[in-house]
N, C-alpha and C positions, 0 to 999 in steps of 0.2 A: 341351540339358540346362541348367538353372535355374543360374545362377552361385550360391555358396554364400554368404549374407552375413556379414562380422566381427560381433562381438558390438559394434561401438562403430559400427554403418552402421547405420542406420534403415533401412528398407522405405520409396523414397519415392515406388514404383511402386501401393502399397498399404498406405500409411500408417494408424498406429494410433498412440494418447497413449498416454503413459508411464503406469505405474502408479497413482502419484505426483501425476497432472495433474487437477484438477477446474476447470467453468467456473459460475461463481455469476452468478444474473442478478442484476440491479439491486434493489435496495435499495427504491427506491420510482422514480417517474414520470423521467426525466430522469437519474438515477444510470448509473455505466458497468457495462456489465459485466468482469466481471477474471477473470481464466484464474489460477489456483494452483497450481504447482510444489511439491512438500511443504509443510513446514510453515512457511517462509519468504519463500519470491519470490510478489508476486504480481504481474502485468501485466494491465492496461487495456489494455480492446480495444474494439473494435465489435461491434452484434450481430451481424452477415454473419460475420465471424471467428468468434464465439463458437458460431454454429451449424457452420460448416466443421469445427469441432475436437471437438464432440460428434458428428460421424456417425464422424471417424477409429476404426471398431471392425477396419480390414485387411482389411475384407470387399469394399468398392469403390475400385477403379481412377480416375484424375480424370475420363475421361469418365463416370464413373455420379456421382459427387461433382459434378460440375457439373450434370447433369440433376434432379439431385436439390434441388440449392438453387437450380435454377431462374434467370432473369436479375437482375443484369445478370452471374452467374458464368458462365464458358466454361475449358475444360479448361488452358487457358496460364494464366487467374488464379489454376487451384488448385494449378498447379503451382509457381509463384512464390509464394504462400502456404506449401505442404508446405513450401518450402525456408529458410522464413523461420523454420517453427517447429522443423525441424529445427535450424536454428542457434541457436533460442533451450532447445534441449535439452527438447523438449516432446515428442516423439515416442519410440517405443517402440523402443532399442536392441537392446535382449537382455540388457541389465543391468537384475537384478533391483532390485525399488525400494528404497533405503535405509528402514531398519527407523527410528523416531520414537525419538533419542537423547537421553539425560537432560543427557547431556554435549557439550557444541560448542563448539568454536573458531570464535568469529563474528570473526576479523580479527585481528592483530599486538597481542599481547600480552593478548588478553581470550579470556577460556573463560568460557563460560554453562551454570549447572548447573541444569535445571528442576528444579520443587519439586511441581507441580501445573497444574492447568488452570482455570481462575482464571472462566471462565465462568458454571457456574453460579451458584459465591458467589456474585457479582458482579450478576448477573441478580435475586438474591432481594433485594441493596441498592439495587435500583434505587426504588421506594417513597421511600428512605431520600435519595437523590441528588436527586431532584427537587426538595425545597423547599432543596437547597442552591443552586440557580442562581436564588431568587429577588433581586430586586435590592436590597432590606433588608441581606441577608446578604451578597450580593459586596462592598455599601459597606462593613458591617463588618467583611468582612477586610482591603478594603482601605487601612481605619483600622489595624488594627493592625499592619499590616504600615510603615505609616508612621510609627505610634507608636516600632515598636520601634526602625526606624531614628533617630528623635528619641533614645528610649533612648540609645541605644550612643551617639550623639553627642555628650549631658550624662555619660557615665560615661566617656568618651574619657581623662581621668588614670588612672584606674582601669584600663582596658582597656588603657591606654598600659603601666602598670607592670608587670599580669599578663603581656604577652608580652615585659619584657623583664628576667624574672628567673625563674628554673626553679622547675614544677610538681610537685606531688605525682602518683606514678604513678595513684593513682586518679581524678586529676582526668584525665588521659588516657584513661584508660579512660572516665568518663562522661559528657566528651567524645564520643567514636568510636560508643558503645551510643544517644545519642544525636541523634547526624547520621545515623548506622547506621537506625535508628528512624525517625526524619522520614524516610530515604533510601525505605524501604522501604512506607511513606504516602504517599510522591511517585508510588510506578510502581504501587502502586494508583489511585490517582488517575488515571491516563492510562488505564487498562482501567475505571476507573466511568465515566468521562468515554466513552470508547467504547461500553460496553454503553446506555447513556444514549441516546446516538443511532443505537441497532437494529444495532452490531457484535458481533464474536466475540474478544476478545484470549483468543491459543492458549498463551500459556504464562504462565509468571511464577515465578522464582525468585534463585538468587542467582547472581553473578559477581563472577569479577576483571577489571576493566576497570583494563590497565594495568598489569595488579598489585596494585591496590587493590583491596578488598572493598566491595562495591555490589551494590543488587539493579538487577532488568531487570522487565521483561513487552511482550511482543512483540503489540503494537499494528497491526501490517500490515496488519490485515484494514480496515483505517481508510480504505485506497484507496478501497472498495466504498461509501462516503459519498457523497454526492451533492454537496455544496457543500464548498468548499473551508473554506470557514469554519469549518465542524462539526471540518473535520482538524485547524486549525487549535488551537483548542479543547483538540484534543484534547492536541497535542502540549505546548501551556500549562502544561495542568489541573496536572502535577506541581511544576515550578517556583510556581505558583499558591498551590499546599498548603504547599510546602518554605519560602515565604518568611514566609507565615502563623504557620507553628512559627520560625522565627528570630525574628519580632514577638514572638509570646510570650513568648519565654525573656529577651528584650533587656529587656521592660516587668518581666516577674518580676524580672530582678536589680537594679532597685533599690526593692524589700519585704524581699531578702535583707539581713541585716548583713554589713560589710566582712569578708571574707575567701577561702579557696579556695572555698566553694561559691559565692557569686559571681562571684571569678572565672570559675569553671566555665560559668556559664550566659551568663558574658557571650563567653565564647569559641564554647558553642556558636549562640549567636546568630550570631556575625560569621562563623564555618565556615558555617554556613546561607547565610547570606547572598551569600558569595562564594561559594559552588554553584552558587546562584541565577545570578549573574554570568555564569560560567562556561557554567551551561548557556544562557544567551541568546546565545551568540556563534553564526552560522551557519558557522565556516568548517569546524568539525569535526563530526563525523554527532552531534551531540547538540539537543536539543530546539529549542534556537533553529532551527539548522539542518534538522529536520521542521517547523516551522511555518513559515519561509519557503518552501520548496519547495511545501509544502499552501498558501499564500496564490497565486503562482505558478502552481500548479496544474503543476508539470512535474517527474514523476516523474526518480530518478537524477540532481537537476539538480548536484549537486556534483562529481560521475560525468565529465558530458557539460563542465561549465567544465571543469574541472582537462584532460580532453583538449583541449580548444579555445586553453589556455595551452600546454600541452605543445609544440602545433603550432607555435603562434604563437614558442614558444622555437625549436623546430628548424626554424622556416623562418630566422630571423634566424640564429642561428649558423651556421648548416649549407647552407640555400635551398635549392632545389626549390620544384615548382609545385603539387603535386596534393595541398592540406591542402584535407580538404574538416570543413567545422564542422557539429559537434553543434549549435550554437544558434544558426543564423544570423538575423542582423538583430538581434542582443542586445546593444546596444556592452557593457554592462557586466560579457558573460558571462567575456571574457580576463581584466581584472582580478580578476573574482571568483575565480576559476579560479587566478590567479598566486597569490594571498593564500592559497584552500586548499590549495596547495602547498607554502606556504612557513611556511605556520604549524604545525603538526606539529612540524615543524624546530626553528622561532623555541621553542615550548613545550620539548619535549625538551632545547634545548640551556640554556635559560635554567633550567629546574628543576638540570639540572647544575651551574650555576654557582653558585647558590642556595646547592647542596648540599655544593658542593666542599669546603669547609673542614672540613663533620660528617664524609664519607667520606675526607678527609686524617686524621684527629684518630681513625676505628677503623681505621689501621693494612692489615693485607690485605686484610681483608672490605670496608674502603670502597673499598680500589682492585680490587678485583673488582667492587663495583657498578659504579662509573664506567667501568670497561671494559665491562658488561655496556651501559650508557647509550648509552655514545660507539659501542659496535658496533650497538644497533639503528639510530643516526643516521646510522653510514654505510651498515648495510645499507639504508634508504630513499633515499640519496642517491645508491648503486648502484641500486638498483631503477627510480627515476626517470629515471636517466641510460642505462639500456637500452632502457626505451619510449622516451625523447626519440631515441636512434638510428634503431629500428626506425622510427619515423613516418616521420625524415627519409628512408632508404632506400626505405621505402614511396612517398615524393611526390619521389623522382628525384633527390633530394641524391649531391652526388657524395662516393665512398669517400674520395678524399685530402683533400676538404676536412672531413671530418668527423675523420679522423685530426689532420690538422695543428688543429684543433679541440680535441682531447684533446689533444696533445701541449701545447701554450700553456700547457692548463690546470695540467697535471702542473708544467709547470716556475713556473707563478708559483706554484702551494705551495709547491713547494720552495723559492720565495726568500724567499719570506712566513716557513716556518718557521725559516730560517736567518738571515732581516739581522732579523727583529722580534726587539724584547728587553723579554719581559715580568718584571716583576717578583717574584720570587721571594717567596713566604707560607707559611713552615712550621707548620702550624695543630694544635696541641697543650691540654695542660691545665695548671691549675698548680692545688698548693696551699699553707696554709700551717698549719707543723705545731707543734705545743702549745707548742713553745719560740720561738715565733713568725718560724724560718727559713722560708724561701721554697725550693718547688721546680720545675721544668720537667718537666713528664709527657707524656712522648714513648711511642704506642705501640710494642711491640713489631715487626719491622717498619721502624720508623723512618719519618722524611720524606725520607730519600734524598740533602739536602741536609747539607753541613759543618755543623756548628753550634760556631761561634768563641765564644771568651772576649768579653767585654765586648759583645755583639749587642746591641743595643737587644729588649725584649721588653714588649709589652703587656699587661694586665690586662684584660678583659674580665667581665663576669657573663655568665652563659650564660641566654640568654633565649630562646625559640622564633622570636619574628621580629625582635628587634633582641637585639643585645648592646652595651651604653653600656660604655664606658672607665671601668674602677674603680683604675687605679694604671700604674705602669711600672717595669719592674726591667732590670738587666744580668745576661745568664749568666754565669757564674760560671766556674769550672774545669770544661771540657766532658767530664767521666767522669762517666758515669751508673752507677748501681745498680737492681738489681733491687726495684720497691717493689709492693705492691696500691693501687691508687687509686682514690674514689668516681666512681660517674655522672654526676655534679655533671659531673665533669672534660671527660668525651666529650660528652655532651648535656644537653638542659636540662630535666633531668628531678633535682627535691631529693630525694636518696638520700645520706647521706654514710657508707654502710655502705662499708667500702673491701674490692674484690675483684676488678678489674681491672687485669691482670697488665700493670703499664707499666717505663718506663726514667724514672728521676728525675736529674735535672741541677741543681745549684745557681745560685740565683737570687741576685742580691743588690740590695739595696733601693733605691729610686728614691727622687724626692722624693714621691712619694705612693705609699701600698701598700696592701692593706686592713688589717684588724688579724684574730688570728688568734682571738682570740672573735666576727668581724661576722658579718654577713652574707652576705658574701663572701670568706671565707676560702678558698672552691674556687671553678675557675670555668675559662673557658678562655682563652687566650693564645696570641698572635701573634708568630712570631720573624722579621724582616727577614732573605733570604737572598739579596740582594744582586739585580742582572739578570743574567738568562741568555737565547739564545735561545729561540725556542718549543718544539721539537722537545726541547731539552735540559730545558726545564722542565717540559713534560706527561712524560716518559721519565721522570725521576727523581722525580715528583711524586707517580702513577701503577703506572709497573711497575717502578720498584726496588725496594717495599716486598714484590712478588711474585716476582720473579724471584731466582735461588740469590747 
């Protein structure tokens, strides 16, 4: 009697594709063919493969599958084949095929919302695309794209002064509609750039990547290219376009006259532009990083580094023999590999430190973000620290030394948090009011920390990426009152409608203060809170503003 198969066990006696699986031939002469997995994964393959996986209909056994594709295939090759595709989830479980979702979680903290299928349009702009890759035109954008950086260079006092003195909220907003707009030109751009050279890009919509609002369009079908370069190309095309519109807006603002719409345009210039940056880097899955692997030519290659460092870490902590590597004979795969490891990290925790003073200065909500930050950071640092065991146990490492391993580690945090004494910054707002008294605007909440009579206290203007020193005062008698206070006070955003519910502390006056008709008569302030431990200073920095 027939054993009864699980719904999660292929048939690999008489194997058949998933619902889900299609295999596309080559593109033109020398192009690969690639086997498709829904609407996402696709894998390069060989022809010999590609036809093996189109007879998979469950109707033949390996010896009629080998007779049938003929030499040099024999029933052991198709059986080591079936079992290959079976682990690459190619064959037909008994789990029905996932239905084509508007909504997907593509990875840690990014959800992708399609909007549409972006092929056709796309195909009727092609006409349109072509005389854009003539080389008249590549030169002229890549004037402008010089220019603008010249731009922003001669406008540098200007661009210096707008980020370090708070905006008008609709300068933010036309700002964001903006980068939003060029963002969204960019990842067309990578789907014209594709249909261009005889691809299919399957989606295109919006997402939070991160959290942030961003669009996408899923370009994968860009395997099925022939030349790397063409991928290459492709993956470009957008940063190409994004930095194009950052030229432009840097050259427009200076025809604008001096004020917030210039401002404006010179910020979205420099946002553009560090996008641009940004996405040139290969260590995170963003465009730099598809056009080296497409130059390369090696699919997953960030995939197969980051294990090949992995090993390389738990052979050295831990030792064992049996690491076998993703990219052998690549010296430069481990470093690369370390670095896409540790950048993620390096990003996440530096935008934290950035940020710390704005999420000290809203009280709860900021120290919930920062919890919610510092917990993705360690949930990565766990995640990392479980595959680096498994490998080690995998290639023979022994249990006590992997233990004694973590144990070391636990204890130097804990001496780290305990004998280091960082310096205490309680990051608040201050204003000053019609009779020209000075005050300390402490969220609601609090900073957690004492706040003594006579503290030294700073003056600051609230600027988006610098804040310059506008005065210094001492607290005063440390009783606070219930006051409403402007936005000025928490961010650098010019609001001085006051209605954020703070705790006011009297200030009293330095040798420099602003004046209470300037320009700075709100703004934000730094109070010295002396050194504490580490432990003691993220604890009360953190979660005593949360905790009862």
């Amino acid at each position: 009697m027939p054993a009864t198969l699980s719904a999660a066990a292929p048939d690999l006696e008489r194997p058949r594709t998933a619902g889900d699986v299609a295999v596309h031939e080559p593109l033109t002469e020398g192009a690969p063919w690639v086997i498709q997995r829904g609407e996402h994964q696709h894998f390069r393959t060989s022809e010999n493969v590609a036809r093996l996986v189109r007879l998979l209909d469950g109707s033949r056994d390996h010896d009629q599958l080998a007779s049938e594709l003929g030499r040099p295939w024999t029933p052991d090759h198709v059986d080591r084949a079936v079992r290959n595709l079976a682990e690459s989830h190619l064959l037909d479980d008994g789990t029905p095929a996932r239905r084509v979702r508007r909504v997907r979680f593509a990875g840690p903290l990014t959800i992708q919302f399609t909007l549409l299928k972006p092929e056709r349009m796309l195909r009727r702009l092609t006409p349109l695309i072509r005389p854009l890759t003539h080389r008249a035109v590549l030169a002229g954008a890549a004037a402008v794209i010089l220019f603008g950086v010249l731009a922003l260079a001669a406008s540098g006092p200007t661009l210096g002064a707008a980020l370090s003195r708070p905006m008008p909220l609709w300068s933010y907003a036309a700002v964001m509609l903006g980068v939003m707009l060029t963002t969204a030109v960019h990842e067309m751009a990578h789907g014209a750039v594709l249909t261009h050279h005889g691809g299919k890009p399957s989606r295109m919509g919006f997402m939070l990547f991160y959290m942030s609002p961003a669009f996408f369009c899923d370009v994968s079908d860009g395997w099925r290219l022939p030349a790397p370069r063409q991928r290459v190309q492709v993956a470009l095309a957008g940063i190409a376009v994004q930095a194009v519109a950052a030229g432009a807006a840097g050259i427009t603002a200076l025809f604008v006259p001096a004020g917030p719409p210039r401002d404006t345009l010179l910020l979205v210039s420099l946002v553009n532009y560090m996008t641009c940056l940004v996405n040139l880097l290969p260590l995170v899955k963003l465009d730099g990083y598809i056009a080296l692997m497409s130059h390369l030519d090696i699919s997953h290659l960030r995939e197969k580094a980051m294990t090949d460092a992995r090993r390389f870490l738990a052979r050295v902590l831990f030792g064992g023999r049996g690491y076998d590597r993703e990219l052998s004979g690549r010296r430069w795969a481990v470093p690369y590999g370390l670095a896409c490891l540790l950048f993620p990290l390096y990003l996440v925790s530096t935008a934290l430190t950035l940020w710390s003073s704005i999420f000290q200065r809203l009280g709860i909500a900021g120290s919930v973000l920062m919890l919610c930050g510092l917990g993705y950071l360690l949930w990565r640092l766990g995640k990392g620290t479980a595959v680096l065991v498994k490998d080690a146990l995998r290639a023979g490492a022994r249990p006590f030394r992997i233990a004694a391993a973590g144990l070391l580690a636990a204890v130097s945090f804990g001496l780290v948090a305990t004998l280091v004494q960082v310096p205490a910054t309680v990051s608040a707002g201050y204003t000053t009011e019609s009779d020209g008294s000075l005050s300390l605007l402490v969220p609601e909440g609090g900073s957690g920390f004492e706040l003594e009579e006579g503290t030294s206290v700073t003056l600051r203007r609230s600027g988006l990426f610098s804040r310059p020193e506008v005065g210094t005062a001492e607290l005063g008698e440390p009783v606070g009152r219930e006051t409403l206070a402007p936005l000025t006070a928490m961010l650098p955003v010019d609001n001085d409608r006051p209605w954020l519910a703070m705790r006011a502390y009297p200030l009293e006056r330095g040798a420099t203060t602003p004046a209470a008709d300037g320009p700075d008569h709100t703004g934000v302030a730094e109070v010295k809170a002396g050194d504490h431990p580490l432990w003691k200073w993220f604890a009360v920095s953190y979660l005593g503003p949360i905790l009862p």
